[in-house]
Backbone as XML, in Angstrom:
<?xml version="1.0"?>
<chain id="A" units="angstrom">
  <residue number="1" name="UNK">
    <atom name="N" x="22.065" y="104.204" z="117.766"/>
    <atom name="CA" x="22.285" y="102.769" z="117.857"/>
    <atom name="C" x="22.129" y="102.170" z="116.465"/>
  </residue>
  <residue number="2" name="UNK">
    <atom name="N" x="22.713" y="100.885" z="116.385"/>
    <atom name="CA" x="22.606" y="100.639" z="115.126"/>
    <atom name="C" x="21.359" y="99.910" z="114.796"/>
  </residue>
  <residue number="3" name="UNK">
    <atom name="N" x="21.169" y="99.148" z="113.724"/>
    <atom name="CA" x="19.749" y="98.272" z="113.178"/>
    <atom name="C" x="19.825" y="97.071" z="113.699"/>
  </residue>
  <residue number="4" name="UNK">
    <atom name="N" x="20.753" y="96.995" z="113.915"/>
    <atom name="CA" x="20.838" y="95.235" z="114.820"/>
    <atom name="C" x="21.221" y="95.512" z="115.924"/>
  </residue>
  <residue number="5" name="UNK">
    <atom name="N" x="20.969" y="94.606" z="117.364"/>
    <atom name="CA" x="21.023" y="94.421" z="119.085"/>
    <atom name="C" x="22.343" y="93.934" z="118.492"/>
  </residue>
  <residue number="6" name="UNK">
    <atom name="N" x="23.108" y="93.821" z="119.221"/>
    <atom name="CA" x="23.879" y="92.438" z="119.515"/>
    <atom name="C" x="23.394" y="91.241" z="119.779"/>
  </residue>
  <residue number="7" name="UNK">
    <atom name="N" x="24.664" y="90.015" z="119.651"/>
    <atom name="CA" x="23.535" y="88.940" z="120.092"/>
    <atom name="C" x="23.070" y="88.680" z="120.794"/>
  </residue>
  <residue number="8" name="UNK">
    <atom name="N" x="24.398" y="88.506" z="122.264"/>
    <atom name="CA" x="23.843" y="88.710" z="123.545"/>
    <atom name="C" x="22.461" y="89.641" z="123.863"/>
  </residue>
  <residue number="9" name="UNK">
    <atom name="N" x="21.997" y="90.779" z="123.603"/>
    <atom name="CA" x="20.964" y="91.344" z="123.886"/>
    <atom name="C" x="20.105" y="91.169" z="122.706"/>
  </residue>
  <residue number="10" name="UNK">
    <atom name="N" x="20.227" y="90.838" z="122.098"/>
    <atom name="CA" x="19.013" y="90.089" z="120.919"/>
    <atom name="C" x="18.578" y="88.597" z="121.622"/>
  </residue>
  <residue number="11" name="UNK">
    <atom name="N" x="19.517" y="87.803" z="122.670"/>
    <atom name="CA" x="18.851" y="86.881" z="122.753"/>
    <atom name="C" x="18.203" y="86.505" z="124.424"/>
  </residue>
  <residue number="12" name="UNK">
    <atom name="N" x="18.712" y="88.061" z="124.608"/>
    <atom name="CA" x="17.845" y="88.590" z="125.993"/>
    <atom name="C" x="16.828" y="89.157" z="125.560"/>
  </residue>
  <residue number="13" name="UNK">
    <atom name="N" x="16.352" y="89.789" z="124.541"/>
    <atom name="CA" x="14.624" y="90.204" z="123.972"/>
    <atom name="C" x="14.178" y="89.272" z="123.646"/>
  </residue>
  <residue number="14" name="UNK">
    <atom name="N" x="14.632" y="87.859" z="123.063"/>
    <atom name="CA" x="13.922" y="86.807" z="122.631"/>
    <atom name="C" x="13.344" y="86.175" z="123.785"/>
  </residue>
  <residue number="15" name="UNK">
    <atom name="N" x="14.292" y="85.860" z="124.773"/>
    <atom name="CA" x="13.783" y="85.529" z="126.132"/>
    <atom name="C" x="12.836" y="86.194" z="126.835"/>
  </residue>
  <residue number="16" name="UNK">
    <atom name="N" x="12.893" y="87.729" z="126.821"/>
    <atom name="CA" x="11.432" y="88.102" z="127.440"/>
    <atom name="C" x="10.435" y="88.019" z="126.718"/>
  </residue>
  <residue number="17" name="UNK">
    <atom name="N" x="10.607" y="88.082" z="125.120"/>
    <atom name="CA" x="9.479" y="87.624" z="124.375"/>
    <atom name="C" x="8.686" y="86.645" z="124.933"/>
  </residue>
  <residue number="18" name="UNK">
    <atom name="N" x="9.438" y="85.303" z="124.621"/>
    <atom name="CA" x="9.063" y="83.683" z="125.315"/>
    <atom name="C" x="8.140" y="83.574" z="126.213"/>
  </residue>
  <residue number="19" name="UNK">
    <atom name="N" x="8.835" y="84.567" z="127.496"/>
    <atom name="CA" x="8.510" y="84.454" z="128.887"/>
    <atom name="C" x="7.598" y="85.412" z="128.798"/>
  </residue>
  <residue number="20" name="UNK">
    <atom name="N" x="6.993" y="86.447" z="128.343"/>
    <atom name="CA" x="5.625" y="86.662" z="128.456"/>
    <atom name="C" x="4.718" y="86.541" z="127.488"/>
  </residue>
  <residue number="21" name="UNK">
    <atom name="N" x="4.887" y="85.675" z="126.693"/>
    <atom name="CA" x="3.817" y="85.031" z="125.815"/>
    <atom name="C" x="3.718" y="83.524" z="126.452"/>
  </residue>
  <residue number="22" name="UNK">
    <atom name="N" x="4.738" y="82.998" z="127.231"/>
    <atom name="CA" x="5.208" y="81.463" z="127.505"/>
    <atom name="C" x="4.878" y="80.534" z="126.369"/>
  </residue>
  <residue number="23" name="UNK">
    <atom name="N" x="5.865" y="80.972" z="125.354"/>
    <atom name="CA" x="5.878" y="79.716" z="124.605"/>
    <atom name="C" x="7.982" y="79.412" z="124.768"/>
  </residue>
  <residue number="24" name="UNK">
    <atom name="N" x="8.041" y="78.110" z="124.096"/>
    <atom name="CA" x="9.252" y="78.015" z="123.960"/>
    <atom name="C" x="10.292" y="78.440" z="123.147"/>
  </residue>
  <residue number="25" name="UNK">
    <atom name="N" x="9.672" y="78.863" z="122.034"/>
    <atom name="CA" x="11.037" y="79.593" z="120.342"/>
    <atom name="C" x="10.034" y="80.562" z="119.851"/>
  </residue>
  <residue number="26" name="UNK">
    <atom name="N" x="10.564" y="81.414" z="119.719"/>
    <atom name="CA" x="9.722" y="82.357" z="118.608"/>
    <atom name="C" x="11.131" y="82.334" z="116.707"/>
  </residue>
  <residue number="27" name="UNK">
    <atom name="N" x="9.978" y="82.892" z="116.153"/>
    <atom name="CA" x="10.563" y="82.994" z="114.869"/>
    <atom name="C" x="10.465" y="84.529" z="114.547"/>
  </residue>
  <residue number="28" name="UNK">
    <atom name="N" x="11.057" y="84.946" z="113.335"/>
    <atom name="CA" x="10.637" y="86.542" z="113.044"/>
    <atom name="C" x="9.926" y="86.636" z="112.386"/>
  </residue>
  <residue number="29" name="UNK">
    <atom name="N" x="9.436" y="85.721" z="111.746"/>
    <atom name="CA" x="8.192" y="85.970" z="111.580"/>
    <atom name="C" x="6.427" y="85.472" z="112.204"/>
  </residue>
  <residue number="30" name="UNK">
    <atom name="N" x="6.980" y="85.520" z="113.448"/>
    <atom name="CA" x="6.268" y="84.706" z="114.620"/>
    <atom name="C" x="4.945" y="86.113" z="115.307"/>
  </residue>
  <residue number="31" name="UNK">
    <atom name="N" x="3.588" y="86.014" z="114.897"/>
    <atom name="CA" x="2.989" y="87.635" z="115.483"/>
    <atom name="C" x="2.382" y="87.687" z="117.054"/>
  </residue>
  <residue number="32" name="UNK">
    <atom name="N" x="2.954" y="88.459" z="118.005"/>
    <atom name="CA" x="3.342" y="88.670" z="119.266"/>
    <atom name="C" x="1.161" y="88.163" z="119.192"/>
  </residue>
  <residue number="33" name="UNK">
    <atom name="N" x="0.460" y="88.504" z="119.216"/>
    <atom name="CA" x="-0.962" y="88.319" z="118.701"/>
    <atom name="C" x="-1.536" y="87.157" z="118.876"/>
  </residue>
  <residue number="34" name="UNK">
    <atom name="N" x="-0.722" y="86.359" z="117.247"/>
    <atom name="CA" x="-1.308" y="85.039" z="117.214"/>
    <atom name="C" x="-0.846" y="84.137" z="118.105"/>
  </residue>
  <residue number="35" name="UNK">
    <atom name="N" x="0.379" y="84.713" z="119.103"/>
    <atom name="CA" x="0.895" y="83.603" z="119.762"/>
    <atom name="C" x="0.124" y="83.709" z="121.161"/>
  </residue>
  <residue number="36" name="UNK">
    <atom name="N" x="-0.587" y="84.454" z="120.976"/>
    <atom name="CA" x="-1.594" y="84.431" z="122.176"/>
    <atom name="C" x="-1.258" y="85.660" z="123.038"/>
  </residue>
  <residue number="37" name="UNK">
    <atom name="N" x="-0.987" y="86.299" z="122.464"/>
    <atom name="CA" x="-0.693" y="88.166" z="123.369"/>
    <atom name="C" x="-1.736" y="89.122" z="123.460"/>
  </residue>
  <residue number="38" name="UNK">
    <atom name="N" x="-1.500" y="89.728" z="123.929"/>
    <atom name="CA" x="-3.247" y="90.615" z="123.971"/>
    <atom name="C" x="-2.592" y="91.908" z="124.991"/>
  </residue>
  <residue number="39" name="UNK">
    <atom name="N" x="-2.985" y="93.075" z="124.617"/>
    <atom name="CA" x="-3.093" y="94.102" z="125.125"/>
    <atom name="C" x="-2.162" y="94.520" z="126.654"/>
  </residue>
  <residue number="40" name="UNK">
    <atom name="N" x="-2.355" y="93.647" z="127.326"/>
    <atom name="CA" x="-1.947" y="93.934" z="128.889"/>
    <atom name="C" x="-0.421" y="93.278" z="128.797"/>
  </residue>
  <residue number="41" name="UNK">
    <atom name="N" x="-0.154" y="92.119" z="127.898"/>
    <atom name="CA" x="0.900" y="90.856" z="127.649"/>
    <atom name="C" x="1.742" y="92.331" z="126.510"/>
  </residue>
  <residue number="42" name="UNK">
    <atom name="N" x="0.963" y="92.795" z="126.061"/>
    <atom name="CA" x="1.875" y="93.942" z="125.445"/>
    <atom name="C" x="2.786" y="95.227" z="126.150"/>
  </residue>
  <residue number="43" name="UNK">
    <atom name="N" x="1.796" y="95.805" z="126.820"/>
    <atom name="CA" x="2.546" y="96.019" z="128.087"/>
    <atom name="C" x="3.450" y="95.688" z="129.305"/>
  </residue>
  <residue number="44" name="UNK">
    <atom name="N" x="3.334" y="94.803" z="129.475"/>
    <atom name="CA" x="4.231" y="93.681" z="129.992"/>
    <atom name="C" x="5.632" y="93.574" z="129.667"/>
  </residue>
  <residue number="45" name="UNK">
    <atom name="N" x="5.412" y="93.600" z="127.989"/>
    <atom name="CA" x="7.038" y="93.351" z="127.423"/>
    <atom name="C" x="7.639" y="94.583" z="127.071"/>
  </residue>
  <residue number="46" name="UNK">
    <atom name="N" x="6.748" y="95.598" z="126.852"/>
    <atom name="CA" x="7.556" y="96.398" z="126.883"/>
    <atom name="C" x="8.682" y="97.300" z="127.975"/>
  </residue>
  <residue number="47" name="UNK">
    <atom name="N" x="7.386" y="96.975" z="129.193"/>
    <atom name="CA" x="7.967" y="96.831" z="130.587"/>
    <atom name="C" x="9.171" y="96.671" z="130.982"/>
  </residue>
  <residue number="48" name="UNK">
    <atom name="N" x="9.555" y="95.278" z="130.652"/>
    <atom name="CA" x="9.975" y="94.215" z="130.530"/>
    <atom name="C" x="11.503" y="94.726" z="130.052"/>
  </residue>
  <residue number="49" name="UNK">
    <atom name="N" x="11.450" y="95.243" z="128.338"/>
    <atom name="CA" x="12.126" y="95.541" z="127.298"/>
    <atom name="C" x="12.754" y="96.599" z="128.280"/>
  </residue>
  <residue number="50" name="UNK">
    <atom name="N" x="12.317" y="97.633" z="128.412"/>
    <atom name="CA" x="12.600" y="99.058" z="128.475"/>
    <atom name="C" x="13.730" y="98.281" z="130.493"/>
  </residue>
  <residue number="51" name="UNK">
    <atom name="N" x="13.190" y="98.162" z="131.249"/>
    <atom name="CA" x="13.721" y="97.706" z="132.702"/>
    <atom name="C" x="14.751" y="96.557" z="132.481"/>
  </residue>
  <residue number="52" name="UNK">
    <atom name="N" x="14.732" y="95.287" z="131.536"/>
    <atom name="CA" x="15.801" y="94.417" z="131.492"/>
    <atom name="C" x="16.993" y="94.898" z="130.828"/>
  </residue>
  <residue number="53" name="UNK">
    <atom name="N" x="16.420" y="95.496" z="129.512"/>
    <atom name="CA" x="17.580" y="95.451" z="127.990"/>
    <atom name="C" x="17.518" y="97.246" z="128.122"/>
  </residue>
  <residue number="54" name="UNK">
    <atom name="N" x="17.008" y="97.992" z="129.271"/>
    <atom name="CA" x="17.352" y="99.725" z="128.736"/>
    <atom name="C" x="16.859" y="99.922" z="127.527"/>
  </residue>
  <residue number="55" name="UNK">
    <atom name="N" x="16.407" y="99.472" z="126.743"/>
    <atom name="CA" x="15.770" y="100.004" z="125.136"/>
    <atom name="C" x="14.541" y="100.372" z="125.511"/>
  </residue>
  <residue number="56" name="UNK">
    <atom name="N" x="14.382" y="101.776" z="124.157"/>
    <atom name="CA" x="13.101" y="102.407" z="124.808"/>
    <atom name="C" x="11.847" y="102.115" z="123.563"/>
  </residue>
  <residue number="57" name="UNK">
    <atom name="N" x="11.757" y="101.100" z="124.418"/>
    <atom name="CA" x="10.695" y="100.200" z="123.610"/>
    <atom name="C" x="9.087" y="100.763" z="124.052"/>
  </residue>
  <residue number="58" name="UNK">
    <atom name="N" x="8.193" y="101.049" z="123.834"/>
    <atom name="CA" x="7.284" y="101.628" z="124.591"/>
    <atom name="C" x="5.936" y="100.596" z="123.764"/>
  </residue>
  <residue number="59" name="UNK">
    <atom name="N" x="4.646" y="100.762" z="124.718"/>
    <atom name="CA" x="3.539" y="99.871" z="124.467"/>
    <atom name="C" x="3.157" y="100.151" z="122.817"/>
  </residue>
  <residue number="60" name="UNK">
    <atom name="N" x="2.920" y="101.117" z="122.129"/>
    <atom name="CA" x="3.302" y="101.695" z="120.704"/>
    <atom name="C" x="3.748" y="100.933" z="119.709"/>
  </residue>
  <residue number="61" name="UNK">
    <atom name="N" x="4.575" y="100.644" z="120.200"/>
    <atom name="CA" x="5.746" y="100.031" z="118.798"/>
    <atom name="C" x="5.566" y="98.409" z="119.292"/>
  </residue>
  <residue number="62" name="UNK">
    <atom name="N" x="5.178" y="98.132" z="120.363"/>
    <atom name="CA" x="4.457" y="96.340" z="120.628"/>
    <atom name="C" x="3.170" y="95.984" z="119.274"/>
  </residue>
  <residue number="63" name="UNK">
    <atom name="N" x="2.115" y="97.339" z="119.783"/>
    <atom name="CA" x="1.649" y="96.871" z="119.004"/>
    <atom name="C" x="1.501" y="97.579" z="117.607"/>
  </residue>
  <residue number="64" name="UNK">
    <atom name="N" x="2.118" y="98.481" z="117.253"/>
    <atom name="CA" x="2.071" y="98.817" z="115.344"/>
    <atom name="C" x="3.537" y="97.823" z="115.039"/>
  </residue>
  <residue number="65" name="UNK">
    <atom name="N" x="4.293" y="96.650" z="115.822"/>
    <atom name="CA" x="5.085" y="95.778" z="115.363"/>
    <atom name="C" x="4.883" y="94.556" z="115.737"/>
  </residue>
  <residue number="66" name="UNK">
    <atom name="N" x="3.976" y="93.904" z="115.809"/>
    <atom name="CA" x="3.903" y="92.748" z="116.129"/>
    <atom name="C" x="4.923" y="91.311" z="115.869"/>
  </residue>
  <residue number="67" name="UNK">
    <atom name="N" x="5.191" y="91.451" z="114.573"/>
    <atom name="CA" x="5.974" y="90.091" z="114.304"/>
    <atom name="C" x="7.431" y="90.516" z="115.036"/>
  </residue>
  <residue number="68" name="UNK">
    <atom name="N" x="7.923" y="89.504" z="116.035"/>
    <atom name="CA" x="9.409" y="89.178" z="116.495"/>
    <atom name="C" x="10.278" y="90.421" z="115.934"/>
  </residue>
  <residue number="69" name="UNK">
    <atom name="N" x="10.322" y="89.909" z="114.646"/>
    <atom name="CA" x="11.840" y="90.494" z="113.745"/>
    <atom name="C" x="11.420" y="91.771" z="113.511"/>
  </residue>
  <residue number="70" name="UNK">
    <atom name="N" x="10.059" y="92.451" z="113.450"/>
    <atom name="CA" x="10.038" y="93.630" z="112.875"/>
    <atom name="C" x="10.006" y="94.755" z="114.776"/>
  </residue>
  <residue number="71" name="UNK">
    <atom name="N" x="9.687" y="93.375" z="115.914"/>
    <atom name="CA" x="10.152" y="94.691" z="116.851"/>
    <atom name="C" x="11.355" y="94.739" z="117.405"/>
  </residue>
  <residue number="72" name="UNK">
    <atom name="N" x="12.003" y="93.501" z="116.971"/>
    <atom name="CA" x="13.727" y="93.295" z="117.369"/>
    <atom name="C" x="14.334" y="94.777" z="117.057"/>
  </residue>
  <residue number="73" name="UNK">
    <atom name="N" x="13.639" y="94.674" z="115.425"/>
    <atom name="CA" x="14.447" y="95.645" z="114.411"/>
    <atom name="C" x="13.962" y="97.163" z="115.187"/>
  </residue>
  <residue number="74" name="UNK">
    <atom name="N" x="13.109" y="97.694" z="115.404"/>
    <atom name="CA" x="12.307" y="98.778" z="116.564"/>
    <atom name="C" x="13.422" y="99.073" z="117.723"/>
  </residue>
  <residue number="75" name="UNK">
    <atom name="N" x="13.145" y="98.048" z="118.403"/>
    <atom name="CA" x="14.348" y="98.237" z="119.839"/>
    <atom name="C" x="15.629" y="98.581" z="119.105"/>
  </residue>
  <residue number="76" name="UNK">
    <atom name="N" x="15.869" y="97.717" z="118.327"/>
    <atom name="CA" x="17.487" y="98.116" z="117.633"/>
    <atom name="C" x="17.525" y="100.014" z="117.541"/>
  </residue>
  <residue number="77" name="UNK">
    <atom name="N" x="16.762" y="100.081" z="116.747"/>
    <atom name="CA" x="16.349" y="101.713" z="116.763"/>
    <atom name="C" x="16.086" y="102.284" z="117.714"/>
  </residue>
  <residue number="78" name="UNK">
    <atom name="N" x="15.628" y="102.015" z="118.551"/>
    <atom name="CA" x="15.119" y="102.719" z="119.556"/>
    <atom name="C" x="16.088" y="103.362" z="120.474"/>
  </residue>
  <residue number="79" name="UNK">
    <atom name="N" x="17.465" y="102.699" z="120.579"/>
    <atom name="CA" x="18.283" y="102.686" z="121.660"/>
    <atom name="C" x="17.995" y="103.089" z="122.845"/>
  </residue>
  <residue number="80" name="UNK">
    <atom name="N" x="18.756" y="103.331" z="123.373"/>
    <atom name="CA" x="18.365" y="103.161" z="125.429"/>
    <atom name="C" x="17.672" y="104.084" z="125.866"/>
  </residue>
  <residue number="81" name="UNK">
    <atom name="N" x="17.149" y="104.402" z="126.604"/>
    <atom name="CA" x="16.107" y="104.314" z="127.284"/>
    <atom name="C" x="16.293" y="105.926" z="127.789"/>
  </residue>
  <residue number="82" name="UNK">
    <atom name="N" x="16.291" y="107.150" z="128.127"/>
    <atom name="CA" x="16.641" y="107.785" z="128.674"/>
    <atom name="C" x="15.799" y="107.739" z="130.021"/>
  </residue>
  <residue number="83" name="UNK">
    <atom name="N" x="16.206" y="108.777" z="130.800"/>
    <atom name="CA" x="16.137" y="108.657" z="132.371"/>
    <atom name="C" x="15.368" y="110.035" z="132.517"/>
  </residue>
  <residue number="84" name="UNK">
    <atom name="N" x="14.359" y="109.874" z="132.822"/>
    <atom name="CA" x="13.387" y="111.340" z="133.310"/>
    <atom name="C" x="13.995" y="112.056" z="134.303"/>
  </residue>
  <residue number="85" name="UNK">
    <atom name="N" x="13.719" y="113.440" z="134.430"/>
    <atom name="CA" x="14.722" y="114.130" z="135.744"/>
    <atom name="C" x="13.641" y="113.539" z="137.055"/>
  </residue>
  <residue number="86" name="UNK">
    <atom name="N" x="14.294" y="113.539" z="138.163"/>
    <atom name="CA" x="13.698" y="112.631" z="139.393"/>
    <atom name="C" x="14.431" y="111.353" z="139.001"/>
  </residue>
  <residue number="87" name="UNK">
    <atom name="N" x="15.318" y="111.046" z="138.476"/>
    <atom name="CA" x="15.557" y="109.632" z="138.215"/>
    <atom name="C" x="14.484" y="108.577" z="137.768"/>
  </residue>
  <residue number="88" name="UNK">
    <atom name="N" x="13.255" y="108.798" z="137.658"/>
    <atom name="CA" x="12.449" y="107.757" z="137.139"/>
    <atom name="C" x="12.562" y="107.685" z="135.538"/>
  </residue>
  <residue number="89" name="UNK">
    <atom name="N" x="11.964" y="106.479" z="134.726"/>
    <atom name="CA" x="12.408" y="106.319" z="133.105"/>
    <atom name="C" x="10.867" y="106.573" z="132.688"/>
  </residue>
</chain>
């Protein structure tokens, strides 16, 4: 995958960002942390990440990336998600 989402799915990670921190805008240089995230809210999005957008975003890279833009840039890398045998991810 490449270094950038698209927009459409760049502005479907921004949205689950939002929605489990509940604030209204994030920035990239905005830290998942100071905006009031914590441990379980990290899990959550990656949850979140990996089940909405297929990117295999894992609890890991939430938190050694905290600011917005540096885990946008992560998922970008990360690409999709593979599928465990049993069908579970």
């Amino acid at each position: 995958m490449s270094e950038h989402l698209d927009t459409a799915r760049a502005a479907e990670f921004e949205q689950i960002w939002m929605e489990v921190l509940g604030v209204d805008a994030v920035d990239r240089d905005d830290d998942f942390f100071d905006l009031g995230g914590h441990s379980l809210s990290a899990l959550r999005l990656s949850t979140l990440v990996r089940q909405e957008l297929g990117l295999a975003v894992e609890l890991n890279h939430v938190l050694e990336n905290p600011r917005f833009g540096d885990l946008l840039a992560v998922a970008a890398k990360a690409g999709p998600q593979r599928v465990a045998e049993g069908g579970r991810a």
